[in-house]
mmCIF file of the N, C-alpha and C atoms, coordinates in Angstrom:
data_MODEL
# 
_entry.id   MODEL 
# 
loop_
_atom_site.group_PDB 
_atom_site.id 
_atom_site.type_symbol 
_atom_site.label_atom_id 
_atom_site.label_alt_id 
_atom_site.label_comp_id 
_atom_site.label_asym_id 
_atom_site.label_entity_id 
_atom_site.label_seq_id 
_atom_site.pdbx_PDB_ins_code 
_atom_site.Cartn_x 
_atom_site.Cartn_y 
_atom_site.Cartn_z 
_atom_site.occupancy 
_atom_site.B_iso_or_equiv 
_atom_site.pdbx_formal_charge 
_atom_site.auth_seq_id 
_atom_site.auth_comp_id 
_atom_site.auth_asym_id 
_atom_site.auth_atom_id 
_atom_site.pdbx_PDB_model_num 
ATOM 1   N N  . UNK A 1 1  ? -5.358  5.566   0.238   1.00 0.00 ? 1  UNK A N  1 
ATOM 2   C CA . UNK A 1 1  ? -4.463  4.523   0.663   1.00 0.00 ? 1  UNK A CA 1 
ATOM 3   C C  . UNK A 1 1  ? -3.982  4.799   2.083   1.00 0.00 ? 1  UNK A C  1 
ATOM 4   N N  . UNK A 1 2  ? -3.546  6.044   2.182   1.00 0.00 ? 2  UNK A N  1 
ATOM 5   C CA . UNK A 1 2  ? -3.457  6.431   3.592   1.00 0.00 ? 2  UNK A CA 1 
ATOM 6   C C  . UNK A 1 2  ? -4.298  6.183   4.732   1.00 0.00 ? 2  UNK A C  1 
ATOM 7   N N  . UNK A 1 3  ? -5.604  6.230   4.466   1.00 0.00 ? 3  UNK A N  1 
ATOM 8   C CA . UNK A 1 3  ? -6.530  5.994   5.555   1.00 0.00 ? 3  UNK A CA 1 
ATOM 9   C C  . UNK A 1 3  ? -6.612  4.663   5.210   1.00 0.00 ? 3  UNK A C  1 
ATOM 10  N N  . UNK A 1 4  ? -6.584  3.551   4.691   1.00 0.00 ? 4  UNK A N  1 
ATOM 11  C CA . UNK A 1 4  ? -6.799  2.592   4.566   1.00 0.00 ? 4  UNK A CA 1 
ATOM 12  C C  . UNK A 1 4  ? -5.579  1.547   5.452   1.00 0.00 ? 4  UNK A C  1 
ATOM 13  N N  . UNK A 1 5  ? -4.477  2.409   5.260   1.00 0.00 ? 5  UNK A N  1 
ATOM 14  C CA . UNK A 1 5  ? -3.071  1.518   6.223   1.00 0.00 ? 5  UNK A CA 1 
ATOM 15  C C  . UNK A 1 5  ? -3.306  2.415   7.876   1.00 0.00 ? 5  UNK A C  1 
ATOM 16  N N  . UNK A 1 6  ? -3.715  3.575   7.596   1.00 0.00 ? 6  UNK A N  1 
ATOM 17  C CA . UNK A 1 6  ? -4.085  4.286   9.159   1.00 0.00 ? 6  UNK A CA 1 
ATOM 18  C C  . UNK A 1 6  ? -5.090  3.473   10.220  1.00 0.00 ? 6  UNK A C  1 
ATOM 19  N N  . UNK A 1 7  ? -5.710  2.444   9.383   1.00 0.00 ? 7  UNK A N  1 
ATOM 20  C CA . UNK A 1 7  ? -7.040  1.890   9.904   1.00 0.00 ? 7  UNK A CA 1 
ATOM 21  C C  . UNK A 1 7  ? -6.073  0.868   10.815  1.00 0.00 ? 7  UNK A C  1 
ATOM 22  N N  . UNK A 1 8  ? -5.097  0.203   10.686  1.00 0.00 ? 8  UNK A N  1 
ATOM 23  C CA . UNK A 1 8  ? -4.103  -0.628  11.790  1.00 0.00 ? 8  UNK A CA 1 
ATOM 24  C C  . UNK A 1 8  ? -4.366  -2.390  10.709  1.00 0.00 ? 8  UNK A C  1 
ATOM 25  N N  . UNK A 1 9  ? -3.238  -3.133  10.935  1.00 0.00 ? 9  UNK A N  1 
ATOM 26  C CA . UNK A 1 9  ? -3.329  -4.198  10.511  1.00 0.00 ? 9  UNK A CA 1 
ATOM 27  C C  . UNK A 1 9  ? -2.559  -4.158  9.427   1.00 0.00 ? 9  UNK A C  1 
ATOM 28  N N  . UNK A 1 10 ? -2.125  -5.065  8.060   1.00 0.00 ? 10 UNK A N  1 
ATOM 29  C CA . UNK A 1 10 ? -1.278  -5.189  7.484   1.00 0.00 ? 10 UNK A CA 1 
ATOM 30  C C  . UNK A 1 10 ? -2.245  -5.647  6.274   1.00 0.00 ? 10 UNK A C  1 
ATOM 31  N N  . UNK A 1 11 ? -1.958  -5.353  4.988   1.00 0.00 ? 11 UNK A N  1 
ATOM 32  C CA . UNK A 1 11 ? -2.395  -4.992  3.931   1.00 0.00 ? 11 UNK A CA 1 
ATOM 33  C C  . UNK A 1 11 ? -1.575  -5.247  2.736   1.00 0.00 ? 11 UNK A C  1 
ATOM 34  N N  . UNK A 1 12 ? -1.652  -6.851  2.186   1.00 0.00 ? 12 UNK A N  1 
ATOM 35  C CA . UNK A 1 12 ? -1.096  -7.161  1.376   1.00 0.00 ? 12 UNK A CA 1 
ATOM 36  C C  . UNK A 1 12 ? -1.104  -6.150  -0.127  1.00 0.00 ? 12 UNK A C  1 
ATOM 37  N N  . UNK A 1 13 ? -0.240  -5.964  -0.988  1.00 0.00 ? 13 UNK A N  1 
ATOM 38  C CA . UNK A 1 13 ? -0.825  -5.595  -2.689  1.00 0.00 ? 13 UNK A CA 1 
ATOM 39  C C  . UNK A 1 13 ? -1.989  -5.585  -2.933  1.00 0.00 ? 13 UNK A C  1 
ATOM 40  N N  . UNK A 1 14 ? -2.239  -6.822  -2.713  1.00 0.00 ? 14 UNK A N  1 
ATOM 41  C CA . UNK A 1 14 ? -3.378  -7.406  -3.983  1.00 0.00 ? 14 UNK A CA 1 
ATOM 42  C C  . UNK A 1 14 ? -5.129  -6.330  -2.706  1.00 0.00 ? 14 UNK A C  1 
ATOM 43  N N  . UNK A 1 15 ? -4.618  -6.360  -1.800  1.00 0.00 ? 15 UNK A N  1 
ATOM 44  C CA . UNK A 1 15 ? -5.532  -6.081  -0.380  1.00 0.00 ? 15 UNK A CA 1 
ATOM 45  C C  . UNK A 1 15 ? -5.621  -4.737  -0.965  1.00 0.00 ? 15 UNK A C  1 
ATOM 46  N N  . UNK A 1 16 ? -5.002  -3.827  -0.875  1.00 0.00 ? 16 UNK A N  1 
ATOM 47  C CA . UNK A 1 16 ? -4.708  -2.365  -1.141  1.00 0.00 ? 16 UNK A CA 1 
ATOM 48  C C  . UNK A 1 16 ? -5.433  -2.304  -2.583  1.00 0.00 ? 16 UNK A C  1 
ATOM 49  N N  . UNK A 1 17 ? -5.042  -2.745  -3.947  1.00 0.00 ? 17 UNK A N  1 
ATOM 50  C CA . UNK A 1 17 ? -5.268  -2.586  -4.785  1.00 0.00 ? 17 UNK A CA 1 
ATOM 51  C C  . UNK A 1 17 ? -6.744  -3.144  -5.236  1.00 0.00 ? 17 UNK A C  1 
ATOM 52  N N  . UNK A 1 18 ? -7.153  -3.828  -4.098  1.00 0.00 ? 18 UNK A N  1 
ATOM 53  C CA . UNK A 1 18 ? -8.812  -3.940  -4.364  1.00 0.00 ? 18 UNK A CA 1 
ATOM 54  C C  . UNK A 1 18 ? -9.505  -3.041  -3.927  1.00 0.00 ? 18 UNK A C  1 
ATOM 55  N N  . UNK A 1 19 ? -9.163  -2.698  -2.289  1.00 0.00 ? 19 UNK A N  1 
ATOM 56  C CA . UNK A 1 19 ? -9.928  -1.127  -1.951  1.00 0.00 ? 19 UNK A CA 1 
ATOM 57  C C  . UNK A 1 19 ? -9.711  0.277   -2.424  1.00 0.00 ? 19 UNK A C  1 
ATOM 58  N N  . UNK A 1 20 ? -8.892  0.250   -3.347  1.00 0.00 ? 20 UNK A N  1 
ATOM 59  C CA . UNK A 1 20 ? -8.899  1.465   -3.970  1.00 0.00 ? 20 UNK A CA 1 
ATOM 60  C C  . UNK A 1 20 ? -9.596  1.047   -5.542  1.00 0.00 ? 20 UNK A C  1 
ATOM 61  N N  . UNK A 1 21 ? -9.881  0.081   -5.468  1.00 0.00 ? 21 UNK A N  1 
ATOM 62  C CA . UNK A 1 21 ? -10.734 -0.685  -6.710  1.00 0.00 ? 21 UNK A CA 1 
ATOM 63  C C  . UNK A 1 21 ? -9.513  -0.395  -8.102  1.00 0.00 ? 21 UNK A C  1 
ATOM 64  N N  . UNK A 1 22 ? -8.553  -0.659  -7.704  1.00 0.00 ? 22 UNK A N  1 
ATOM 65  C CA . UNK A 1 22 ? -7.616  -0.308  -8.830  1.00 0.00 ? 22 UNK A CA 1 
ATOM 66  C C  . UNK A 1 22 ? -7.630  -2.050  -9.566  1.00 0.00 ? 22 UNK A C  1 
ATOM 67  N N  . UNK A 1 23 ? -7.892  -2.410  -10.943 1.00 0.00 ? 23 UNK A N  1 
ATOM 68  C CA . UNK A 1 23 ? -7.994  -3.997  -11.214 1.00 0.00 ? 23 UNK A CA 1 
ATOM 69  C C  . UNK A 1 23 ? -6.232  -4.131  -11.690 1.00 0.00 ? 23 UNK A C  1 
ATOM 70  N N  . UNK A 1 24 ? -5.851  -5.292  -10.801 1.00 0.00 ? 24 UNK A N  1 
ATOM 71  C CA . UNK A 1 24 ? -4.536  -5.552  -10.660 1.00 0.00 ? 24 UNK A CA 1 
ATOM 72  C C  . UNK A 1 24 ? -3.730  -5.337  -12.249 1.00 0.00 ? 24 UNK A C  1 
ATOM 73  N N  . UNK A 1 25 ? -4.695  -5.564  -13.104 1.00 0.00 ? 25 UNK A N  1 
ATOM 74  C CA . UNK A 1 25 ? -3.932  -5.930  -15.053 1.00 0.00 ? 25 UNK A CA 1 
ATOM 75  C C  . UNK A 1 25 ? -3.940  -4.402  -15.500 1.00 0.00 ? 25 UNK A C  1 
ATOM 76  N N  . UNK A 1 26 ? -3.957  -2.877  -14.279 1.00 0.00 ? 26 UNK A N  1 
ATOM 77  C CA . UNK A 1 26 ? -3.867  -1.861  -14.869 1.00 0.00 ? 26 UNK A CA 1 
ATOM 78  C C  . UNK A 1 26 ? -2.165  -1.860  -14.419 1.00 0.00 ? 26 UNK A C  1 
ATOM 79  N N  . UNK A 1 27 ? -1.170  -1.869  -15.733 1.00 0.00 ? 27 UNK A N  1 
ATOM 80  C CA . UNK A 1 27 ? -0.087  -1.739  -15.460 1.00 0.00 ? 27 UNK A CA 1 
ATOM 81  C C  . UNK A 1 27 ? 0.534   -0.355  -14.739 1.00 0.00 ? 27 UNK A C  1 
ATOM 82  N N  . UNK A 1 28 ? -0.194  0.747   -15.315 1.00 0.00 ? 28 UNK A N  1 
ATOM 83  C CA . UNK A 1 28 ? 0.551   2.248   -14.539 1.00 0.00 ? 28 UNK A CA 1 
ATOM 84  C C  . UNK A 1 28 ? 0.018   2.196   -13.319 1.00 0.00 ? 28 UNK A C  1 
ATOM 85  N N  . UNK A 1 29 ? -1.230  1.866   -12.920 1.00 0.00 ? 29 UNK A N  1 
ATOM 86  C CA . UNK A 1 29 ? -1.718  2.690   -11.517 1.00 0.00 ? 29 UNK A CA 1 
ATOM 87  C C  . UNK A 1 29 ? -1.297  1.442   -10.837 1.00 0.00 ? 29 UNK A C  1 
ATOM 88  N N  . UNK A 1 30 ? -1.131  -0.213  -11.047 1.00 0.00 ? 30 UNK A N  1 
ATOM 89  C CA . UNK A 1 30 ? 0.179   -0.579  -10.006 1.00 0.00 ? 30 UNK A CA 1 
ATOM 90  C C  . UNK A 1 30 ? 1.083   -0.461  -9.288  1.00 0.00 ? 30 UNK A C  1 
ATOM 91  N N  . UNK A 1 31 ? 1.883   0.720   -10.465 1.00 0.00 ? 31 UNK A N  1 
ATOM 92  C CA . UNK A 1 31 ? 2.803   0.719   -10.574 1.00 0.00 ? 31 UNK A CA 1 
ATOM 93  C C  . UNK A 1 31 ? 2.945   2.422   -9.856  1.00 0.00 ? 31 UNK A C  1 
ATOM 94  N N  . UNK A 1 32 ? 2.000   2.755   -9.969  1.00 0.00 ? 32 UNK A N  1 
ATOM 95  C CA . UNK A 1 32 ? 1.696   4.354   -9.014  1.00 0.00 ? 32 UNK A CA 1 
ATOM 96  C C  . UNK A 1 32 ? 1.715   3.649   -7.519  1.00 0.00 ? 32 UNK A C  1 
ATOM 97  N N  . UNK A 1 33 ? 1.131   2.954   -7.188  1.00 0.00 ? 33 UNK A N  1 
ATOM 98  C CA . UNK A 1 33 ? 0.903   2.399   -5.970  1.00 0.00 ? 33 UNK A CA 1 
ATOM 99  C C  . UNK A 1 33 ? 2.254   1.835   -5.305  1.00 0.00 ? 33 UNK A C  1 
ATOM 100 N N  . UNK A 1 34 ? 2.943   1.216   -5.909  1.00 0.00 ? 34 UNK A N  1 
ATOM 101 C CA . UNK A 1 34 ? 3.839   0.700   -5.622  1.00 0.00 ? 34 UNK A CA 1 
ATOM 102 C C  . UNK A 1 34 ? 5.102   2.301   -5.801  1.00 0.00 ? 34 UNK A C  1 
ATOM 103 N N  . UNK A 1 35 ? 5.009   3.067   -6.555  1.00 0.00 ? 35 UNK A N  1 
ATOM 104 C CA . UNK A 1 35 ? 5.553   4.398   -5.944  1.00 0.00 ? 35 UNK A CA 1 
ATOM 105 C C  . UNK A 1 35 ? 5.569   5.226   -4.816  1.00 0.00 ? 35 UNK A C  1 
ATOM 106 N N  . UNK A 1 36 ? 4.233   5.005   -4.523  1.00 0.00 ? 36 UNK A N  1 
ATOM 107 C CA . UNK A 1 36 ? 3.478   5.706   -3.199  1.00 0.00 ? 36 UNK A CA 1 
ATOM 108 C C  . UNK A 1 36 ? 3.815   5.000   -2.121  1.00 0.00 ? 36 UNK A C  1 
ATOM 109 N N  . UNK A 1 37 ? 3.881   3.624   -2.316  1.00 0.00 ? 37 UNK A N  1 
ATOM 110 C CA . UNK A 1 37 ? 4.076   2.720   -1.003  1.00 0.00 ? 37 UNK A CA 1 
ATOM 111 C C  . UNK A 1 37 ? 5.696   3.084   -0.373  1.00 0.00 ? 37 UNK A C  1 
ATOM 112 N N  . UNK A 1 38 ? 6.700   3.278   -1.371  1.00 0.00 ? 38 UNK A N  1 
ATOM 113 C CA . UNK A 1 38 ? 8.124   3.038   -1.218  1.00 0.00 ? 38 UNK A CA 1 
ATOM 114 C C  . UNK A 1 38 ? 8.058   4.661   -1.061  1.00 0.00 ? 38 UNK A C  1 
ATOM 115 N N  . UNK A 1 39 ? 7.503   5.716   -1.239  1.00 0.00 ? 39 UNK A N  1 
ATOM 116 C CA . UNK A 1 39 ? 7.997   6.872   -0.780  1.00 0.00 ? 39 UNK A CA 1 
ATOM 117 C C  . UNK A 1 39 ? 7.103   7.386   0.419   1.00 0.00 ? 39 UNK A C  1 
ATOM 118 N N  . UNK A 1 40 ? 6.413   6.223   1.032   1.00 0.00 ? 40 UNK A N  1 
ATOM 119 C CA . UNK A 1 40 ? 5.676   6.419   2.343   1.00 0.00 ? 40 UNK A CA 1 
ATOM 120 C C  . UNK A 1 40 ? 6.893   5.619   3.072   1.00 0.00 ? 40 UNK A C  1 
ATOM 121 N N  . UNK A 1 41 ? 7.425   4.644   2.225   1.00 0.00 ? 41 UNK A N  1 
ATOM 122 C CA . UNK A 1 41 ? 8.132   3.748   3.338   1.00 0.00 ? 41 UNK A CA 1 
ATOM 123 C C  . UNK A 1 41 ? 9.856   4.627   3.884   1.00 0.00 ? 41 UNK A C  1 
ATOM 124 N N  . UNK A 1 42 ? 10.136  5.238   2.646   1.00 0.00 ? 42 UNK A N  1 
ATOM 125 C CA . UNK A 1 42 ? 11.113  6.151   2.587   1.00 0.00 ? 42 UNK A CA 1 
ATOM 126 C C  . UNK A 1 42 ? 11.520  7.081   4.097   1.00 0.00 ? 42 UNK A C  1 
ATOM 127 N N  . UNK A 1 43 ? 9.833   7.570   4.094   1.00 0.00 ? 43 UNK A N  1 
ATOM 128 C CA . UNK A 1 43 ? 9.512   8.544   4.963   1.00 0.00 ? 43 UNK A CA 1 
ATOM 129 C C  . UNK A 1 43 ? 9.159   7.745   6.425   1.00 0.00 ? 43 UNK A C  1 
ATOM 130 N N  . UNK A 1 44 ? 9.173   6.740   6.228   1.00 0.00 ? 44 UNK A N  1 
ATOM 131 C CA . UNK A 1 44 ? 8.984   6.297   7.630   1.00 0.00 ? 44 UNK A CA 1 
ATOM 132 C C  . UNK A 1 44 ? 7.986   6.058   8.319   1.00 0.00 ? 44 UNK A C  1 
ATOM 133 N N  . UNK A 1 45 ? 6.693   6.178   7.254   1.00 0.00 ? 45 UNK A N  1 
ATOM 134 C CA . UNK A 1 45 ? 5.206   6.015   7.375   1.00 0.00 ? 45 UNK A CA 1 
ATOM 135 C C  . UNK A 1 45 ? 4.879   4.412   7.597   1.00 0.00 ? 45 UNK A C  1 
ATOM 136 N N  . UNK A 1 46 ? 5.270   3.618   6.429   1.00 0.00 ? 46 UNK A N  1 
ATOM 137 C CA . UNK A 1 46 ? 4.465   2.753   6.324   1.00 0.00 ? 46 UNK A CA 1 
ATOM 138 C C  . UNK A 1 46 ? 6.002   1.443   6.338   1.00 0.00 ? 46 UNK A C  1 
ATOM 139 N N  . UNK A 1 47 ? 5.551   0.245   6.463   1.00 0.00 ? 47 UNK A N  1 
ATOM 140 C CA . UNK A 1 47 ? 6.667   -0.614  6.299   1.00 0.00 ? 47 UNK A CA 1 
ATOM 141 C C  . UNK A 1 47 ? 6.233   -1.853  5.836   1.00 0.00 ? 47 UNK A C  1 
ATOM 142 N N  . UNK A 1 48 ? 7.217   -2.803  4.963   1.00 0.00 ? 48 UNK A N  1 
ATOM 143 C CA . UNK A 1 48 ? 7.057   -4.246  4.538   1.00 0.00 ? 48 UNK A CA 1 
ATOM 144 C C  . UNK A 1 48 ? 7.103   -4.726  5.932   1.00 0.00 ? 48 UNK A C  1 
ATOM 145 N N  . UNK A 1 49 ? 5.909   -6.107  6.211   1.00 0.00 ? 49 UNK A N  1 
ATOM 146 C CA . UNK A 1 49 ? 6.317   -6.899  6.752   1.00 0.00 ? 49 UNK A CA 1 
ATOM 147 C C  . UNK A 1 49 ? 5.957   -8.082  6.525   1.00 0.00 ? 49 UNK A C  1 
ATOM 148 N N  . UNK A 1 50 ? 6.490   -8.999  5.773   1.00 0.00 ? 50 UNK A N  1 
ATOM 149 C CA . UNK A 1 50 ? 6.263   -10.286 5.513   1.00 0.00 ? 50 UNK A CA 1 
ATOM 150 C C  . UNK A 1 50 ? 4.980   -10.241 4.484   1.00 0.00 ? 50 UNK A C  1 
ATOM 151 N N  . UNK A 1 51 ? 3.717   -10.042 4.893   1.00 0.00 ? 51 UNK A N  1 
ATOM 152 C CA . UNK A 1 51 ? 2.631   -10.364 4.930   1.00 0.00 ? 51 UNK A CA 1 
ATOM 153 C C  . UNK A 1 51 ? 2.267   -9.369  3.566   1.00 0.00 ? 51 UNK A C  1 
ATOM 154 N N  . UNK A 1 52 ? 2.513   -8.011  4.267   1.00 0.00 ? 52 UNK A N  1 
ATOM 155 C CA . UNK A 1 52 ? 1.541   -6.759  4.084   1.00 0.00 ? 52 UNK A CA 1 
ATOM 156 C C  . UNK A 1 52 ? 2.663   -5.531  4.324   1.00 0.00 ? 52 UNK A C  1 
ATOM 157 N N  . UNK A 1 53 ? 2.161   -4.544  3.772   1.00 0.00 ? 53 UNK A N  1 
ATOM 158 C CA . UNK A 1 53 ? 2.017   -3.812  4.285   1.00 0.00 ? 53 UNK A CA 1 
ATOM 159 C C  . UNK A 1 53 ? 1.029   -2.671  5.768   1.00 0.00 ? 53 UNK A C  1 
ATOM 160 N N  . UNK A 1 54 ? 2.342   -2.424  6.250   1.00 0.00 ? 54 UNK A N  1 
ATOM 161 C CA . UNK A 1 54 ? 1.511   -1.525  7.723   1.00 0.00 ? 54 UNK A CA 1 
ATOM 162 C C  . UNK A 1 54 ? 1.972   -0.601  8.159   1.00 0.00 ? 54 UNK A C  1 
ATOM 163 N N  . UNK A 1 55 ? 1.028   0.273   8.464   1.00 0.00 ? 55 UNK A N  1 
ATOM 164 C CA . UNK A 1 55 ? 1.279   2.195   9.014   1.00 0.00 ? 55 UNK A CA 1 
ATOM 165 C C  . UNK A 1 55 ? 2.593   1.680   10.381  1.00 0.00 ? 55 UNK A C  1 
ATOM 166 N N  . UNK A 1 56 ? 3.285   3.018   10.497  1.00 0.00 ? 56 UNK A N  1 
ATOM 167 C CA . UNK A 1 56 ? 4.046   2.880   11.556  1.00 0.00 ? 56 UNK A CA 1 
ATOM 168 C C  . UNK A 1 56 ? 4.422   4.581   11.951  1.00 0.00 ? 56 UNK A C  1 
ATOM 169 N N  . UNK A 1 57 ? 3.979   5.473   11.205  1.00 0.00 ? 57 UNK A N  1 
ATOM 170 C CA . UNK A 1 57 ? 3.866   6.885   11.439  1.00 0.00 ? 57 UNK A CA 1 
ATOM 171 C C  . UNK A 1 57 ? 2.835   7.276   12.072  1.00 0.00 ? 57 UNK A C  1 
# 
């Protein structure tokens, strides 16, 4: 996921959760993702914007 928001541009859910081939109706690894996203965003890595998500570290 990291190299995938490192690549530049903004990266909706549904965007992210296809290139990691995760199929959206798996309730935990959503829900891993959406852990990972908010403790990248925590840290100052990555940020909501409108759209997507995008690297900023």
């Amino acid at each position: 996921m990291i190299d995938l928001l490192r690549e530049g541009g903004s990266y909706s859910q549904e965007e992210i959760l296809a290139q990691l081939n995760i199929n959206p109706s798996d309730v935990d690894l959503v829900k891993a993702v959406d852990r990972q996203l908010e403790a990248l965003e925590a840290y100052g890595l990555v940020e909501y914007k409108g759209r997507g998500w995008r690297w900023t570290g």
